[in-house]
N, CA and C of each residue as an Amber inpcrd file, in Angstrom:
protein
   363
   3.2160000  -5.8830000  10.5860000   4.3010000  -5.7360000   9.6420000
   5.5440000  -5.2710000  10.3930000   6.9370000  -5.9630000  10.4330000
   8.0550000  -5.1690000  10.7960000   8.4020000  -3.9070000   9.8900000
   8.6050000  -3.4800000  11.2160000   9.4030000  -1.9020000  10.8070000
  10.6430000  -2.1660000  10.1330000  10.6310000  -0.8970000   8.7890000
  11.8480000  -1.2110000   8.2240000  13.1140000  -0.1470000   9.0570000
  14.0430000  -0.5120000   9.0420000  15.1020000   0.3950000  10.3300000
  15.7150000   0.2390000   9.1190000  16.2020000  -0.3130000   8.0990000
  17.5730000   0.4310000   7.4080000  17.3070000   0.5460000   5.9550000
  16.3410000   0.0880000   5.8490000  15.6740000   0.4970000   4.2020000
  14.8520000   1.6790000   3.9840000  15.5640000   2.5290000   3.6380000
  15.3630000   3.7470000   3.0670000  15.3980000   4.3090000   1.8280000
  14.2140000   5.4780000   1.1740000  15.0600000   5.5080000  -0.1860000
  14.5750000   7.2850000  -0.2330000  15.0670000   8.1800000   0.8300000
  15.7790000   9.2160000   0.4760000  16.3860000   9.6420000   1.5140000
  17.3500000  10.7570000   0.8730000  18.3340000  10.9440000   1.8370000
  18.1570000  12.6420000   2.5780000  19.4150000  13.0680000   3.1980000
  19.1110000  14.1650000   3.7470000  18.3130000  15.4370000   3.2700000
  18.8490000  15.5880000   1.9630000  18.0390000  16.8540000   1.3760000
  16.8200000  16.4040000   1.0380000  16.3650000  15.2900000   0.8660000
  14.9490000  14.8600000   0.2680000  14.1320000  15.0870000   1.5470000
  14.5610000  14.5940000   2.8890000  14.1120000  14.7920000   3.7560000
  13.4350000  16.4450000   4.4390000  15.0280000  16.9550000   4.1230000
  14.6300000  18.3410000   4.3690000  12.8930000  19.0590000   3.4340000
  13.4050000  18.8790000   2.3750000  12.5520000  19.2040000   1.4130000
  10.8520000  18.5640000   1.9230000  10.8200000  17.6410000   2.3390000
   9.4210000  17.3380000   2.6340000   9.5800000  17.9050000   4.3490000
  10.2120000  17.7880000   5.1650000   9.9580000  18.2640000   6.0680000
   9.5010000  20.3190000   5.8820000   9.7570000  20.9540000   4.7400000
   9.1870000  21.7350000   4.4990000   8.0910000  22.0450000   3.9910000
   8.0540000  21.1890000   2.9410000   6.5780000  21.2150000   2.6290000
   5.3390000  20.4940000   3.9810000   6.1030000  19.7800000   5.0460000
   4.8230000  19.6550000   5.4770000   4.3250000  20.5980000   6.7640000
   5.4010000  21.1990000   6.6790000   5.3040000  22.5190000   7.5840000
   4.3880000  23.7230000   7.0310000   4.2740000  23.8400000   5.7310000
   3.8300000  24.6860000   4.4700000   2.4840000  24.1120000   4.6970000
   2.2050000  23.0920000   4.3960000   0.8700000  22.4180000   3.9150000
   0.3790000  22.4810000   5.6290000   0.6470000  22.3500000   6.5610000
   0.1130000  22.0980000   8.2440000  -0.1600000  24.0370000   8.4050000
   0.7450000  24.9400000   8.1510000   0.6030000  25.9360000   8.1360000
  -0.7370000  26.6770000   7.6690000  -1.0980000  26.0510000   6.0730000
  -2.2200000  26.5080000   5.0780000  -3.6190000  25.7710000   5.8260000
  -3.3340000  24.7700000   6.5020000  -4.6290000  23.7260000   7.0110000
  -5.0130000  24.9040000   8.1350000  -4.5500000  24.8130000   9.1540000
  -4.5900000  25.7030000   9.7610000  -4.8200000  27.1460000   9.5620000
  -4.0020000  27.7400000   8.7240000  -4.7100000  29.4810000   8.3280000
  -6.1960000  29.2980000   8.1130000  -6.0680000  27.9750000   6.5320000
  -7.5970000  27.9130000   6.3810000  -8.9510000  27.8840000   6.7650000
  -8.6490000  26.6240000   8.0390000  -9.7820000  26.4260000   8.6250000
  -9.6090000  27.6930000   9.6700000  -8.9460000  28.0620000  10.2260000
  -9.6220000  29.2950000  10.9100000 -10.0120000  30.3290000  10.4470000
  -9.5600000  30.6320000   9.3160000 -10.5300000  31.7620000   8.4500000
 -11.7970000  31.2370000   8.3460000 -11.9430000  30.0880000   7.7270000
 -13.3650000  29.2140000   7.9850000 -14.6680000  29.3030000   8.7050000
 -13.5260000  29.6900000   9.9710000 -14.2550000  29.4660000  11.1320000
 -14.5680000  30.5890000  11.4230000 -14.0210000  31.7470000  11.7780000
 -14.2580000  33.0120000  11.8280000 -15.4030000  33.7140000  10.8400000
 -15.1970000  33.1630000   9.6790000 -15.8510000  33.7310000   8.6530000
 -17.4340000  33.4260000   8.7400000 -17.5070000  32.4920000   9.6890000
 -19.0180000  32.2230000   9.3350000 -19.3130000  31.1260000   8.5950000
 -18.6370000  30.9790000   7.6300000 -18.6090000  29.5940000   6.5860000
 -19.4150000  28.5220000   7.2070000 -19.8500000  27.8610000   5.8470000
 -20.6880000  26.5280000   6.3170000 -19.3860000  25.3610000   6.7330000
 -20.1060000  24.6980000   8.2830000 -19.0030000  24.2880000   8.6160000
 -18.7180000  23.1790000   7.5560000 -19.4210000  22.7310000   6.3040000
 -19.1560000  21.6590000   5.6280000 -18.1250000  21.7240000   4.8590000
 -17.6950000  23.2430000   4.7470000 -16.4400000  23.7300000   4.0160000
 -15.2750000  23.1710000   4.5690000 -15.1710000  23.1110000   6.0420000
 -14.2430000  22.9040000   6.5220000 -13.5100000  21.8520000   6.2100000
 -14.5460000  20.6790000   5.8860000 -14.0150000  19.1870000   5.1350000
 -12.8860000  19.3660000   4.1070000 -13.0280000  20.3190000   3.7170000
 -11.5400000  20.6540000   2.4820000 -10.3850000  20.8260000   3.1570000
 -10.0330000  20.9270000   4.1820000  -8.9990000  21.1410000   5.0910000
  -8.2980000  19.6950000   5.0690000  -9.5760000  18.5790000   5.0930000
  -8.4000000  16.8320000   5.0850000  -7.6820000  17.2190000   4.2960000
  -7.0120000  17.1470000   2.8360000  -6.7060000  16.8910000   1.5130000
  -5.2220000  18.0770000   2.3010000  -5.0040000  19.1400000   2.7530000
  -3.8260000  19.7420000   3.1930000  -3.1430000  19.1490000   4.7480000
  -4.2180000  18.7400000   5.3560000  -3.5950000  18.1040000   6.7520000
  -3.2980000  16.5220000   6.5560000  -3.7840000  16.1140000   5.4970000
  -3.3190000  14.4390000   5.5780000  -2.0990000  15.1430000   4.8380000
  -1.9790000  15.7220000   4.0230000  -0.8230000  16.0510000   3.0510000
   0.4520000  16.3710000   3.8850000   0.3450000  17.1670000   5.0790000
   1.1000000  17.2050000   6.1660000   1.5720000  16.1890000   6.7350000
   0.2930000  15.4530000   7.2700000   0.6780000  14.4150000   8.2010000
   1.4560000  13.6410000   7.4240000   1.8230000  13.3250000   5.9560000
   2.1750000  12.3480000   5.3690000   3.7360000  12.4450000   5.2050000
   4.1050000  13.9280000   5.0370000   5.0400000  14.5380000   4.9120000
   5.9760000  14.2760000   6.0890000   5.3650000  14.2300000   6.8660000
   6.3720000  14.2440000   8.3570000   6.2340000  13.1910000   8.5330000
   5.5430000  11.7210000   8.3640000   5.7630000  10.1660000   8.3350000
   6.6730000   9.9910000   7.5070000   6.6030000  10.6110000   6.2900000
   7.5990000  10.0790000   5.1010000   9.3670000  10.5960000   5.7770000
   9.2020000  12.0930000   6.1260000  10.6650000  12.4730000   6.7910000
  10.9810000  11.6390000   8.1630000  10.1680000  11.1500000   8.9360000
  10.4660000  10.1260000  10.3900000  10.9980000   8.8150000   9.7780000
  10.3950000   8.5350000   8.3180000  10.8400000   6.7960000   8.5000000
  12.0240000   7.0940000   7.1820000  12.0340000   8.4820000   6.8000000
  13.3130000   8.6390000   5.7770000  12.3730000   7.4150000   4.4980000
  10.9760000   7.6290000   4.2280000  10.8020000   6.9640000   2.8220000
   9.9220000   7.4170000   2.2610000   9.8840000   8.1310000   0.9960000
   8.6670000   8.7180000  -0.4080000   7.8910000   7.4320000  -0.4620000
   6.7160000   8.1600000  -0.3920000   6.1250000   6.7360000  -0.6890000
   5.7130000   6.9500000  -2.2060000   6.0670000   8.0570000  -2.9960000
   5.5990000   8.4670000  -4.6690000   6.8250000   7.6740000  -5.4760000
   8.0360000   7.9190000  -4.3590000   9.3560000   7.0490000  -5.3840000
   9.2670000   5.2030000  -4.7010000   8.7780000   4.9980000  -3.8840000
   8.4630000   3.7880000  -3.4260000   7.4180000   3.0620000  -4.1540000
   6.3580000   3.6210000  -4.6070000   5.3330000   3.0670000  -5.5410000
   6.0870000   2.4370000  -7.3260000   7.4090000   3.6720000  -7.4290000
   7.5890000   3.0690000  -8.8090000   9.0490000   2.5150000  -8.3520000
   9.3140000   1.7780000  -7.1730000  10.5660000   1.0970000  -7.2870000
  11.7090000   2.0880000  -7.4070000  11.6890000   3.4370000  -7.0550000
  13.1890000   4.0970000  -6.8590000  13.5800000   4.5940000  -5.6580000
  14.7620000   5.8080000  -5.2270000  15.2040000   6.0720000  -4.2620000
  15.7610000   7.2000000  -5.2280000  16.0260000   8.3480000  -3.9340000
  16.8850000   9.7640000  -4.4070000  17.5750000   9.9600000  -3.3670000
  18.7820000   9.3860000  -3.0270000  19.8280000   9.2250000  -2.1690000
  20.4800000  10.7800000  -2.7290000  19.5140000  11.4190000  -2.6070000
  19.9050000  13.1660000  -3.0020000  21.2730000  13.4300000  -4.3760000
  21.4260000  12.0500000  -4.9830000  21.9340000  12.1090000  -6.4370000
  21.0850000  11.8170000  -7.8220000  19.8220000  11.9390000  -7.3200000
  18.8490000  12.0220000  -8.4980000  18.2080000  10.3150000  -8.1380000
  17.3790000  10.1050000  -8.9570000  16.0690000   8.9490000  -8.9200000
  17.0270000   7.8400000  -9.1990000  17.2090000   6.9750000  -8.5740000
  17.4300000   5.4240000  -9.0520000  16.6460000   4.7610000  -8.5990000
  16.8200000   3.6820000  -9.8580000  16.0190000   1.9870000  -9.4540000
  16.1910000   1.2350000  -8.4250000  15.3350000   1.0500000  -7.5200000
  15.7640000  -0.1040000  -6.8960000  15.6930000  -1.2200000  -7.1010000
  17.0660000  -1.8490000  -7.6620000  17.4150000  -3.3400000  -7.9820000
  16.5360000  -4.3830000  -6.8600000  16.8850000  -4.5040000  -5.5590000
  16.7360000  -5.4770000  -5.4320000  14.8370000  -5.8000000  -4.7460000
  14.0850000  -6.3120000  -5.5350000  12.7940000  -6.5970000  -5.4240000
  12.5890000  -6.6300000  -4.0280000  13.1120000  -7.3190000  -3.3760000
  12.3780000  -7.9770000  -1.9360000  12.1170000  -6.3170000  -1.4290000
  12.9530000  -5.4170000  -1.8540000  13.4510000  -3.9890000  -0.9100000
  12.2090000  -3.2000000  -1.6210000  12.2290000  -3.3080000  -2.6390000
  11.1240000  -2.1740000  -3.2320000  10.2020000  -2.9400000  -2.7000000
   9.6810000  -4.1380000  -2.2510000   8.1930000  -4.6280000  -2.2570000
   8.1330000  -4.3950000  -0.4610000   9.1570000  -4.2630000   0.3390000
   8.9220000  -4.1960000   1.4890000   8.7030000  -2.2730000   1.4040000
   9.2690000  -1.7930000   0.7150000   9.1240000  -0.3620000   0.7510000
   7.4990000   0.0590000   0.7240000   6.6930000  -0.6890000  -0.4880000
   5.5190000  -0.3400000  -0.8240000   4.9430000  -0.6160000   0.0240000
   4.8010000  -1.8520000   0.8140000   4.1290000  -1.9780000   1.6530000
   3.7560000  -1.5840000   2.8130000   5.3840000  -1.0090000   3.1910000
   5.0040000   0.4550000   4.0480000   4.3260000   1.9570000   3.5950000
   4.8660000   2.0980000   2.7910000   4.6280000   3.4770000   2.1020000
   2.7510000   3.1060000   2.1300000   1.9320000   1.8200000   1.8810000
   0.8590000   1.6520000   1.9010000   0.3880000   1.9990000   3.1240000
   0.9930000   1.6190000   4.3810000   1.0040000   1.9810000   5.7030000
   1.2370000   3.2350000   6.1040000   2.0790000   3.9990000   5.7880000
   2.1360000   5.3510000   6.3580000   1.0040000   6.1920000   5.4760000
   0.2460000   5.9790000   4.0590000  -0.7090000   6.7960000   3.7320000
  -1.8050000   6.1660000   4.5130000  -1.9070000   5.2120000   4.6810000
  -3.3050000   5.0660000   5.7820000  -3.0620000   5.6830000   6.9240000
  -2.1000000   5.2900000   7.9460000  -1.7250000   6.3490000   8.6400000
  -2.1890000   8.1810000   9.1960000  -1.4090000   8.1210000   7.5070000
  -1.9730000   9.7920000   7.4090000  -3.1350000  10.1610000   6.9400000
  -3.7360000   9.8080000   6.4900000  -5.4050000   9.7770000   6.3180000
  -5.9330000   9.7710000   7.1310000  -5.8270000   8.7810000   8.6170000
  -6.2540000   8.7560000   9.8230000  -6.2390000  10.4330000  10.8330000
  -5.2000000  10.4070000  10.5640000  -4.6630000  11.3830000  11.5320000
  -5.1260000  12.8730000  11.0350000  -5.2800000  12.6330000   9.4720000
  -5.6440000  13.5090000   8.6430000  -7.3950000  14.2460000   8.5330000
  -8.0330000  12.5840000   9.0520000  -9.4070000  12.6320000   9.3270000
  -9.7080000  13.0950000  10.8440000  -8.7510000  12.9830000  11.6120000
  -8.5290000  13.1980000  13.3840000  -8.6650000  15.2520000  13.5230000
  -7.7690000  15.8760000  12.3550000  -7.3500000  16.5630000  12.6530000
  -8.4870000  17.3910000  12.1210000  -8.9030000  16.6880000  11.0250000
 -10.2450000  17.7240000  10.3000000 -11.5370000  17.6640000  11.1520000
 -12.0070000  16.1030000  12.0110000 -12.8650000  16.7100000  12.3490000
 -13.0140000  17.3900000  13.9410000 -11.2740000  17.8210000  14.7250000
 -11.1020000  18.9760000  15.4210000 -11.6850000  19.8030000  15.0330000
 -10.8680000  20.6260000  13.5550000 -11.3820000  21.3630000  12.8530000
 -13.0340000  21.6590000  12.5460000 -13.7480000  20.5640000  12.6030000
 -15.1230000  21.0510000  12.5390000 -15.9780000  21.3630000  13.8790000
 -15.0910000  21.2020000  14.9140000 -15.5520000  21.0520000  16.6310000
 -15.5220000  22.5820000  16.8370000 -14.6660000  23.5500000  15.9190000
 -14.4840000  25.0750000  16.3440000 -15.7890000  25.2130000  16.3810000
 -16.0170000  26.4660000  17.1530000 -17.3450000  27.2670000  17.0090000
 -17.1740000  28.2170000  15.8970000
């Protein structure tokens, strides 16, 4: 699939905003599983850790390529003046199809990182 370079559908503050949350959510993956780990816990617990580290990883794909893939699924953009439609089809359907790509992506990386996470002693 080509990379999209100028189709985007958020802008600076949207960006910011997920680049925080995925700092938040990479932060909690991490506290978690090492309490986890320390604690003794069955390491099968640790598996709950994907669901905050893909959530990360997704966060910081979505701020690198500047695209939601939650406002990409229903055809909009928040050019940081609130939700609009995106008119022109070809753009929303090339959007989804990435946004389909960067959650596989992060699932991957998401599954990479959890089963580090289960390698602790």
């Amino acid at each position: 699939m080509n990379r999209i370079s100028q189709q985007t559908n958020i802008g600076p503050k949207q960006v910011r905003i997920r680049q925080m949350m995925g700092v938040v959510l990479f932060v909690l993956a991490i506290g978690f599983i090492s309490y986890l780990a320390s604690s003794g816990a069955p390491r099968l617990w640790r598996l709950s850790v994907f669901v905050p580290f893909s959530g990360a990883i997704l966060c910081f794909f979505e701020t690198k390529n500047k695209i939601c893939v939650g406002l990409a699924a229903c055809s909009l953009k928040n050019m940081d003046k609130g939700q609009v439609k995106i008119e022109d089809h070809g753009v929303a359907r090339q959007l989804k199809a990435y946004s389909l790509n960067l959650i596989l992506k992060s699932f991957l990386w998401g599954a990479l990182a959890t089963a580090i996470g289960l390698l602790l002693p």
